[in-house]
DRENZA-328269 format. One record per residue: x, y, z of N, C-alpha, C in turn; residue in three letters. Coordinates in steps of 0.001 Angstrom, whole numbers, plus 500000, padded with zeros to 6 digits. Layout:
N
XYZXYZXYZAla
...
This chain:
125
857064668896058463857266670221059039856294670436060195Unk
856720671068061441856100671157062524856029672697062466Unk
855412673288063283854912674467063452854442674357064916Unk
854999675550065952855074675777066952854903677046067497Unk
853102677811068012853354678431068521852932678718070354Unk
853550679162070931853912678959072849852151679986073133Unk
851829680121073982850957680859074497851021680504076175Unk
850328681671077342850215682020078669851597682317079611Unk
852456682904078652853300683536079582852618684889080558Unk
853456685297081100852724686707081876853596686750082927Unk
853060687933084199853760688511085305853107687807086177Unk
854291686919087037853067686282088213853833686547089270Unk
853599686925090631854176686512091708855180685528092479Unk
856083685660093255856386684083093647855807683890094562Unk
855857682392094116854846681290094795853663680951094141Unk
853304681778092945852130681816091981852074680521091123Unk
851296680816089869850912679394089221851313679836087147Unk
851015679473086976851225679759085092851058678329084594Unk
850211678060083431850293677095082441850847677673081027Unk
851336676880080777852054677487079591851300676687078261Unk
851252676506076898850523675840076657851246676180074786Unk
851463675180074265851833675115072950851038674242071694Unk
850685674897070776850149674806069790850861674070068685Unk
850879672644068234851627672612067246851043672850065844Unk
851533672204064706850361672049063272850922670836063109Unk
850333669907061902850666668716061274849677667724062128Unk
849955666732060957848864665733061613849375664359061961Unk
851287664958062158851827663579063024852225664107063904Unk
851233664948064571852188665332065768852433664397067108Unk
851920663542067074852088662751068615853242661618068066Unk
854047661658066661855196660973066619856413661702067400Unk
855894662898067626857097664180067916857239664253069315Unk
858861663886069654858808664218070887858838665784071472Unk
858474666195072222858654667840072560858847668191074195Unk
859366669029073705860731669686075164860073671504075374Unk
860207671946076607860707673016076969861678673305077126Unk
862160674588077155863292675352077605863194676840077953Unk
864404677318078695863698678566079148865179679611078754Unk
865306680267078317866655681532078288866337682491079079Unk
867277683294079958867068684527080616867929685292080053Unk
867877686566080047868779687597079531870177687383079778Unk
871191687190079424872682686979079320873008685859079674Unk
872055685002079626872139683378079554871720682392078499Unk
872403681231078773871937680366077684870611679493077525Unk
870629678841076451869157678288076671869503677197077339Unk
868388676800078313868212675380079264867451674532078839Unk
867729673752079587866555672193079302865511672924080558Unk
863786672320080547863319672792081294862410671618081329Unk
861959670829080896860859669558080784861162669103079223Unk
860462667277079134860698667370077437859509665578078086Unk
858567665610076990857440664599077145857827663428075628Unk
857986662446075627858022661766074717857058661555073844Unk
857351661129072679856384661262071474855150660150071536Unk
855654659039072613854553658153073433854006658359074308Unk
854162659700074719853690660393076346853979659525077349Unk
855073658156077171854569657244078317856455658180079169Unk
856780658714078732858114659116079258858641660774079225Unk
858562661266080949858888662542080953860529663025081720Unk
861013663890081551861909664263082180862014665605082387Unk
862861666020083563862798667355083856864291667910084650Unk
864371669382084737865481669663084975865649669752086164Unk
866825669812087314866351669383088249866024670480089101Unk
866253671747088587865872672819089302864165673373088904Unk
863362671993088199861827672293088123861306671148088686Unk
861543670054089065861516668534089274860828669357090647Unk
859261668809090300858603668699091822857281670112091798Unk
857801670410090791857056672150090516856631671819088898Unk
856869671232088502856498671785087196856107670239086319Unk
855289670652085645854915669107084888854118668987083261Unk
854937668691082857854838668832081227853854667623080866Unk
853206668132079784852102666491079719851576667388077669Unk
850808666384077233850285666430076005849123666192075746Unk
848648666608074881847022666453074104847219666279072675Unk
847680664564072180847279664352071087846536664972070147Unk
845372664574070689843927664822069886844397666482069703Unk
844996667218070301844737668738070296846273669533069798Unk
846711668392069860848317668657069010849357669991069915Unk
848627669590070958848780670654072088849961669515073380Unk
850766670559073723851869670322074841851834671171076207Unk
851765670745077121851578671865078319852858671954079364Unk
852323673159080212853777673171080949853126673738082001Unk
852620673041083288851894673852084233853431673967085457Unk
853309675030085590854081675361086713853618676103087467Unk
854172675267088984853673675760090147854840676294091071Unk
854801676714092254855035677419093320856854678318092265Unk
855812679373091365857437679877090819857994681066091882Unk
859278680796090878860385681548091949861093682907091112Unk
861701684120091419861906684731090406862623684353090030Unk
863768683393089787864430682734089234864074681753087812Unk
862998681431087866862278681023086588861976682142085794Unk
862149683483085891862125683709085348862767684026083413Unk
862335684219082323862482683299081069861958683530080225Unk
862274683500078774861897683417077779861563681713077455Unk
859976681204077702859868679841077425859769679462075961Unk
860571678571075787860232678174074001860153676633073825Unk
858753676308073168858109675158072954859191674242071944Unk
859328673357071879860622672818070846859631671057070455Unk
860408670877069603860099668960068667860972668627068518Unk
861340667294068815862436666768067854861842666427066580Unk
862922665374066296862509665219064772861533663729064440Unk
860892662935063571859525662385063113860574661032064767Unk
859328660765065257860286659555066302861399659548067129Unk
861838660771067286863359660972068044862767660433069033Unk
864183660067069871864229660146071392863807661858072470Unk
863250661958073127863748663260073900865143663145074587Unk
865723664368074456866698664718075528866709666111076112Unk
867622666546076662867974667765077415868933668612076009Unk
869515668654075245870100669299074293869436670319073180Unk
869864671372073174868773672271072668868902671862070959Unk
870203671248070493870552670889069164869711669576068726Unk
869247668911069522868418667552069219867177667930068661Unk
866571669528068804865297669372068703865025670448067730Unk
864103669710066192864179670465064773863622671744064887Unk
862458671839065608861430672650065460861215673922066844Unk
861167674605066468861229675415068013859724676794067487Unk
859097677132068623858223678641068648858731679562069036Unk
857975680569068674858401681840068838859568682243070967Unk
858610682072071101858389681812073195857465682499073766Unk
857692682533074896856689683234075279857358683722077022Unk
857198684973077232857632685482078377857303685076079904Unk
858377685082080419857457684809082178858597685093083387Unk
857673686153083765858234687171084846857526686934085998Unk
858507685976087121858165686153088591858538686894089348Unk
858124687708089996858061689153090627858792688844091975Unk
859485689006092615859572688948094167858760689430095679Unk
């Protein structure tokens, strides 16, 4: 069982900065691969970044590809999501996600067991 909770959403400007930063529990967490995603109000959830459970393999969506960069802290059972130059269009409900003990990552919000609460993020125009 994984446990997931998101922290540093907030109101930023565009063109501004935000790290996003997720907390897991358990003490296999670096078998777990883990993904972002983002929902906006009357939309569905997206793929948004997802880091493999070897950290040696990332992917991203292509409307964050170049801005945004997902990475991990083993030791700290911690997943990050620094994003840069946002747009109000990112704006989102971000939610930290796992697959399951060794999965592959993908882009599918059904691949992945474990999900957090989220955490808000409003770029302003």
């Amino acid at each position: 069982q994984v446990q997931l909770v998101e922290s540093g959403g907030g109101l930023v400007q565009a063109g501004g900065s935000l790290r996003l930063a997720c907390a897991a529990s358990g003490r296999t967490f670096s078998y777990y691969g883990m993904g972002w995603f983002r929902q906006a109000p009357g939309k569905e959830r997206e793929f948004v970044a997802a880091i493999s459970w070897s950290g040696g393999g990332t992917y991203y969506a292509d409307s964050v590809k170049g801005r945004f960069t997902i990475s991990r802290d083993n030791a700290k059972n911690a997943v990050y999501l620094q994003m840069n130059s946002l747009k109000p269009e990112d704006t989102a409900v971000y939610y930290c996600a796992a697959t399951t003990f060794r999965a592959e990552i993908t882009t599918t919000p059904t691949s992945y067991a474990y999900w957090g609460q989220g955490t808000q993020v409003t770029v302003s125009s």
